[in-house]
PASEBA-1860 file (N, C-alpha, C; in nm, 3 decimals):
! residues 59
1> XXXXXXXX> -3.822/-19.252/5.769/-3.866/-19.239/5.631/-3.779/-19.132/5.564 ~ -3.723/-19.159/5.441/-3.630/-19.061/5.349/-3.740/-18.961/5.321 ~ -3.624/-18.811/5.297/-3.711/-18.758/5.252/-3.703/-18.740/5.103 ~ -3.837/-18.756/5.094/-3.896/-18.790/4.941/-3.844/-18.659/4.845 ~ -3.805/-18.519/4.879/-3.783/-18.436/4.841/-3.627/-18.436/4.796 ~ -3.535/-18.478/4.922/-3.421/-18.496/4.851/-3.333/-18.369/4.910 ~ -3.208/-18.407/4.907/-3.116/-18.299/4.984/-3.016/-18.256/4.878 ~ -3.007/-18.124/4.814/-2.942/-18.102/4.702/-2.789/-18.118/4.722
9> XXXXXXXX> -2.732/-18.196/4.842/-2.579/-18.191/4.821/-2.587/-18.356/4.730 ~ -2.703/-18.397/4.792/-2.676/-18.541/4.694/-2.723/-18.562/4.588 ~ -2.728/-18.449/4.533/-2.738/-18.452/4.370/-2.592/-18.375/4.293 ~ -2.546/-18.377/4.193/-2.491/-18.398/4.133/-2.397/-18.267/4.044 ~ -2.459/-18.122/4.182/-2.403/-18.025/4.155/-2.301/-17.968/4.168 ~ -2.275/-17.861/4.150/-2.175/-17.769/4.238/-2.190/-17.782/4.360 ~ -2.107/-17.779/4.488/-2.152/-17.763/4.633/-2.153/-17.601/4.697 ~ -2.141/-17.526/4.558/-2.175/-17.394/4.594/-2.305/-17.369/4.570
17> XXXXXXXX> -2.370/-17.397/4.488/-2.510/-17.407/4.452/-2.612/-17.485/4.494 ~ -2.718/-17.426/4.561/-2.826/-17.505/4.608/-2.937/-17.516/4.511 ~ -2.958/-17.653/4.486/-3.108/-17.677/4.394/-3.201/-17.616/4.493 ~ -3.243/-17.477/4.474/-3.380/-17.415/4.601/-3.494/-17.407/4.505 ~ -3.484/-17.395/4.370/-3.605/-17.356/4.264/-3.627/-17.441/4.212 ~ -3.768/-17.476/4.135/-3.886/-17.552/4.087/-3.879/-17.459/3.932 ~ -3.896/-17.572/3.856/-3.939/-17.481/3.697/-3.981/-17.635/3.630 ~ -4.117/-17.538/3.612/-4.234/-17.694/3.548/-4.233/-17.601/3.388
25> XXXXXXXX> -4.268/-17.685/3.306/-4.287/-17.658/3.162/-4.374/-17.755/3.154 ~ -4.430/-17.772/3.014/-4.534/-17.863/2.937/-4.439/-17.917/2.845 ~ -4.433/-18.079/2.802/-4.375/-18.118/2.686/-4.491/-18.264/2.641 ~ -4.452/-18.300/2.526/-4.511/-18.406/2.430/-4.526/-18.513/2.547 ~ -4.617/-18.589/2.571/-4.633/-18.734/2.606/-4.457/-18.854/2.603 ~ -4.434/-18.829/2.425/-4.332/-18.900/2.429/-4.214/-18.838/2.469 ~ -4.215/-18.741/2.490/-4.034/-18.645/2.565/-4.093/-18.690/2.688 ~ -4.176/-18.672/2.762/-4.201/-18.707/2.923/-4.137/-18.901/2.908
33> XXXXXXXX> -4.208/-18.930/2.874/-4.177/-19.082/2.852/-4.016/-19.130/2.829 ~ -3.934/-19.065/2.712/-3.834/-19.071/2.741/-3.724/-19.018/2.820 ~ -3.787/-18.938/2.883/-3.730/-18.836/3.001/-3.706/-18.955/3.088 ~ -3.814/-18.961/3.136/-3.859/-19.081/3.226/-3.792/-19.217/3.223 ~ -3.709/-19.247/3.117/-3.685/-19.360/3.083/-3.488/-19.358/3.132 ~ -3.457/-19.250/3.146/-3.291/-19.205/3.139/-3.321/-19.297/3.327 ~ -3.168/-19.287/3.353/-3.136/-19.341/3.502/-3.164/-19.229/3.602 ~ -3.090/-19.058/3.550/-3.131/-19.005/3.694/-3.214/-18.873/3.585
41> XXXXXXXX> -3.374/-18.858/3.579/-3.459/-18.803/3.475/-3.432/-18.618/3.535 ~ -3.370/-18.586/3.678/-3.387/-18.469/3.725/-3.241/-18.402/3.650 ~ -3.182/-18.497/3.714/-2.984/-18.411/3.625/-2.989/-18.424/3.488 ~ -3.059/-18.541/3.418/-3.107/-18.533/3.325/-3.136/-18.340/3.221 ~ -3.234/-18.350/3.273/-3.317/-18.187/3.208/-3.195/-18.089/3.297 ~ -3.131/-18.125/3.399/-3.064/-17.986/3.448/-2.929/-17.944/3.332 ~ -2.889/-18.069/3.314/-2.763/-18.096/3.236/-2.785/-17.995/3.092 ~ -2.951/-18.091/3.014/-2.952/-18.041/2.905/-3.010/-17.920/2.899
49> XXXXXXXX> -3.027/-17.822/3.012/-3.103/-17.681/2.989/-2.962/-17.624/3.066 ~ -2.887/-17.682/3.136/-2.775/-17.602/3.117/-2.634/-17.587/2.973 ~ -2.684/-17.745/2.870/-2.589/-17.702/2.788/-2.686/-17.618/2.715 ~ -2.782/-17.615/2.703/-2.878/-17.480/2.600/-2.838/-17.382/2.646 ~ -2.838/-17.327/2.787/-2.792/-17.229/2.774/-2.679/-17.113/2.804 ~ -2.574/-17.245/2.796/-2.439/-17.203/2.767/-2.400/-17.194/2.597 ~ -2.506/-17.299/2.515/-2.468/-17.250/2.392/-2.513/-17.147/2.350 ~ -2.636/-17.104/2.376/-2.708/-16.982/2.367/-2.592/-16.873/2.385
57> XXX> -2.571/-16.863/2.520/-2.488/-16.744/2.569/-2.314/-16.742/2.475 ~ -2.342/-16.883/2.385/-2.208/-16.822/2.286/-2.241/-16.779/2.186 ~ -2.343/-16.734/2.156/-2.396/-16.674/2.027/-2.332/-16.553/2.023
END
């Protein structure tokens, strides 16, 4: 049986960086829904909270 958790080299990072942390938030019904709707919904939110806050940090 796979594990359901997932091994962070086969996701879509750096191979210096380990996905080791969890970060839950609350959003709208319909952002979950279209979250949900993309092909991969995890690189998804990593992608777009890493371009937030690289634009952030060019302020």
């Amino acid at each position: 049986m796979p594990d359901r958790k997932g091994k962070p080299e086969n996701f879509g990072n750096q191979p210096s960086k380990e996905l080791t942390d969890q970060l839950s938030f609350r959003v709208t019904k319909e952002m979950k829904e279209e979250v949900k709707a993309k092909d991969d919904p995890p690189e998804f939110c990593r992608q777009a909270i890493q371009k937030a806050l690289n634009e952030d940090r060019e302020k």
